[in-house]
N, C-alpha and C positions, 0 to 999 in steps of 0.2 A: 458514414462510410470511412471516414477519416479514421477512426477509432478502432473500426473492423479490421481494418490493413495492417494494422500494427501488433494486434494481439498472434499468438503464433498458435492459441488454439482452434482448430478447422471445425471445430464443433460449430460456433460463431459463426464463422464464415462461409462455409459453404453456401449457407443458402441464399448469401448476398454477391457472392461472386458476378461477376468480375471487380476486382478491389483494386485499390489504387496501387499502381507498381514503384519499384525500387524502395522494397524494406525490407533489410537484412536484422535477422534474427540473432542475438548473439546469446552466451551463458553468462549467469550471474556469479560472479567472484572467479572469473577467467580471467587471471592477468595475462596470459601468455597469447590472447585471441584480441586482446584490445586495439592493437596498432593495424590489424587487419579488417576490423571489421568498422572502427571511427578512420575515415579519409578525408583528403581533401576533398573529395565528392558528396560530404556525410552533412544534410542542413543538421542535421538537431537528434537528437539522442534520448530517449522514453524510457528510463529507470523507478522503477516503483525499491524506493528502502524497504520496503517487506515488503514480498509475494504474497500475494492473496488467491489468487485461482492457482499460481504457480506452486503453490505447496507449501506456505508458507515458510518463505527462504529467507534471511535475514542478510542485506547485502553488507560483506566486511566495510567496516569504514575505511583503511587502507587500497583495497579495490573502488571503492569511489572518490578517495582521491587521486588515485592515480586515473579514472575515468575524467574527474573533472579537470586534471591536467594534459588528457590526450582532447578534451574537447576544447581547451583552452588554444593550442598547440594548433588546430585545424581551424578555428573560429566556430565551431557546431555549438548549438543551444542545447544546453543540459534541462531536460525537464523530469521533475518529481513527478511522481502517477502518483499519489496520497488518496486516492478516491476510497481505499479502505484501511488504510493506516495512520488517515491525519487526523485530524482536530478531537486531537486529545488522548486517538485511543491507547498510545503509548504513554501518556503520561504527560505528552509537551504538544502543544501548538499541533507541529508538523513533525512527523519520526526524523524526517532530517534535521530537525530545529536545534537536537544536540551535537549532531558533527561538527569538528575543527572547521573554525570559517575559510581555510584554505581549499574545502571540499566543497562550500554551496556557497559563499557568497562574495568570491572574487571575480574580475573580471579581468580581460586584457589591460594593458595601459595605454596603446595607443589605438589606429582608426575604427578596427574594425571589432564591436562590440560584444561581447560574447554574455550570454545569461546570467544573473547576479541568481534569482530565484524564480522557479517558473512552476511551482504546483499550483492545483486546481481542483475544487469540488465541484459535483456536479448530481444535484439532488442528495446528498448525503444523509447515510440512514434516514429513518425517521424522526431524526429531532427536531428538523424543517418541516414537522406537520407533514410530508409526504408532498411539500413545495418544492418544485424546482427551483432551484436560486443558484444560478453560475457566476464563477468568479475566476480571475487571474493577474495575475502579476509578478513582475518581473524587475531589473535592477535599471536604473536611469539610463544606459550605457543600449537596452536592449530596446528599449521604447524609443529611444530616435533611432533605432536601426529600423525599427518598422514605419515610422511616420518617413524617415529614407525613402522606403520601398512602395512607400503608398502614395505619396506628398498629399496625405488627408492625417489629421490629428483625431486619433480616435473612431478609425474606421474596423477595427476589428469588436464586433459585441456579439453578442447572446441573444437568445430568445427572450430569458427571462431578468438575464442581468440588468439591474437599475429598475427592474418594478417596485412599486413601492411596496406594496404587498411583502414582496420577497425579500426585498430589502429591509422591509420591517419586521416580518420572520426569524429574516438571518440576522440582524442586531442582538434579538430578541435570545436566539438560540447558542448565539455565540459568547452573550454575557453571561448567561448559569453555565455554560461551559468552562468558561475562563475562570470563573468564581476559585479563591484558592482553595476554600475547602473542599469543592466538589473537585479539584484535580487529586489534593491529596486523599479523599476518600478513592480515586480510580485507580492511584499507586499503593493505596493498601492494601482495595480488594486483587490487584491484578499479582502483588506477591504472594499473596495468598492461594490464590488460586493456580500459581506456577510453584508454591512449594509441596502445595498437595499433588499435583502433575509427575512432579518429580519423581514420588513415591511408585509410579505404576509402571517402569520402564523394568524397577527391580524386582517388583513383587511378579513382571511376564515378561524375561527376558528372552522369551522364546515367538513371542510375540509382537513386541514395540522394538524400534531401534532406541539406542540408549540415550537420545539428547530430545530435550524438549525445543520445538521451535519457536522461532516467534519471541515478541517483545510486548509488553503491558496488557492489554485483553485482545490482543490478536494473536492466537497460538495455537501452535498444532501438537499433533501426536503423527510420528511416523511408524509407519509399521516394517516387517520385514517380507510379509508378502502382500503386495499391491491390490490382492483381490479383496483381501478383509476390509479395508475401510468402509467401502462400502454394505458392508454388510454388519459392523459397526450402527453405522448410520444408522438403519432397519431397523437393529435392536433397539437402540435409544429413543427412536420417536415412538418405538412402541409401550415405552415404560416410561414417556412422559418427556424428555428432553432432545433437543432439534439442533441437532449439531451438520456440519455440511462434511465433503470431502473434497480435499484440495490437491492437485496434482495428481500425480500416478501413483502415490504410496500414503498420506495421512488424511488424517480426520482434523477439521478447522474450528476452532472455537473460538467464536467472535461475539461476546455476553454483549447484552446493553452495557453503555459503560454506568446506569446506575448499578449494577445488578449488587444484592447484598451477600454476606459470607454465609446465611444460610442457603442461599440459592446456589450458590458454587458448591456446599457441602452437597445439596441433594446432586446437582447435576454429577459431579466428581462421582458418589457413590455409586450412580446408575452407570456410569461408563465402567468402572470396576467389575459392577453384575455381569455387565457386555462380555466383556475382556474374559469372565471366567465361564462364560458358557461357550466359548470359542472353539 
């Protein structure tokens, strides 16, 4: 329920209503709405570095530093939502794992502790075998703020967090993840597959807005009118490839991160067929 109150789409929510109150909604790369919407009233702060249902939005690293300076400033917990842009599929760990450490992994200096790192998976893709395995953590500073609030060490857990099972899963799935060459093969396919992208905003400028979104195999296609995506969609699972729609205006491509450069060719080429029967 905790998770429903936060997202701002009502699709979700509706049918769980009534959700838990006091969560304000804010935009991604609003610097002029940050000092209004993070307060003194504000515990903690749910930024996903790339939008994933949001439409895939890439937040400026300049806007989240200055977010992780207004949560500094109030004491609120900065947390990463990575649930579809972490482990790996940009290329690194966690998509915030490249930002200047003045953005994710400072903290206050004195009493009152404020978040070092606070993302989490929670069943991610299928490389967990289709295991639940949840995890979290956070910076020295934010862990005695909650053994503080709790006076119990280690009273916050999981359903599945610390099974062996999952834990031996997640060892499992986290070391050919990390492997180097399986990162650099997922920075090669995913240039790859964002230089061939590129190609199709020019070849239907009447059609695509002109920037491709998204970083490493998390990436979209925006359009200029909102209705097509989905009918995008339609076309493609009908010629063989299952692409999703994110937001009000694009189409989400979110490959396996093994996926090979023949498999990008065919999928790329069917979304072009899409595109020109439009």
């Amino acid at each position: 329920m905790g998770a429903l109150s936060v997202t701002s789409n009502p699709k979700y929510q509706t049918p769980f209503t009534p959700l838990l109150p006091g969560v304000d909604v804010g935009k991604v790369n609003d610097f002029a709405g940050l000092h209004g919407l993070v307060t003194e009233n504000t515990c903690a702060v749910i930024v996903e570095p790339i939008q994933g249902e949001g439409g895939i939005n890439v937040a400026q690293t300049e806007w989240l530093q200055a977010l992780r300076k207004r949560c500094d400033e109030v004491g609120a917990v900065l947390i990463f939502d990575e649930i579809q842009c972490g482990l790996y599929r940009t290329g690194s760990l966690w998509a915030h794992s490249t930002l200047p450490v003045d953005c994710s992994s400072r903290h206050r200096d004195h009493g009152e502790a404020a978040c070092e790192r606070l993302p989490r998976w929670s069943g991610h893709d299928t490389r967990l075998g289709g295991l639940d395995n949840d995890s979290w953590y956070g910076g020295h500073g934010f862990y005695s703020w909650c053994n503080l609030l709790t006076d119990d060490t280690g009273t916050h857990g999981t359903t599945f967090g610390g099974s062996p099972l999952a834990s031996a899963v997640g060892h499992y799935v986290l070391s050919q993840l990390s492997d180097p060459s399986f990162v650099t093969q997922v920075k090669e396919t995913s240039a790859y597959l964002t230089s061939r992208l590129k190609r199709l905003p020019r070849w239907f400028p009447e059609v695509l807005q002109p920037h491709i979104r998204g970083r490493g195999l998390i990436l979209g296609l925006g359009f200029k009118d909102p209705s097509v995506p989905s009918r995008v969609v339609q076309l493609a699972r009908e010629r063989g490839v299952f692409v999703l729609t994110a937001g009000k205006d694009a189409v989400r491509l979110v490959p396996s991160l093994n996926v090979g450069k023949g498999e990008v060719d065919f999928a790329v080429d069917v979304l072009e067929s899409c595109l020109g029967v439009l």
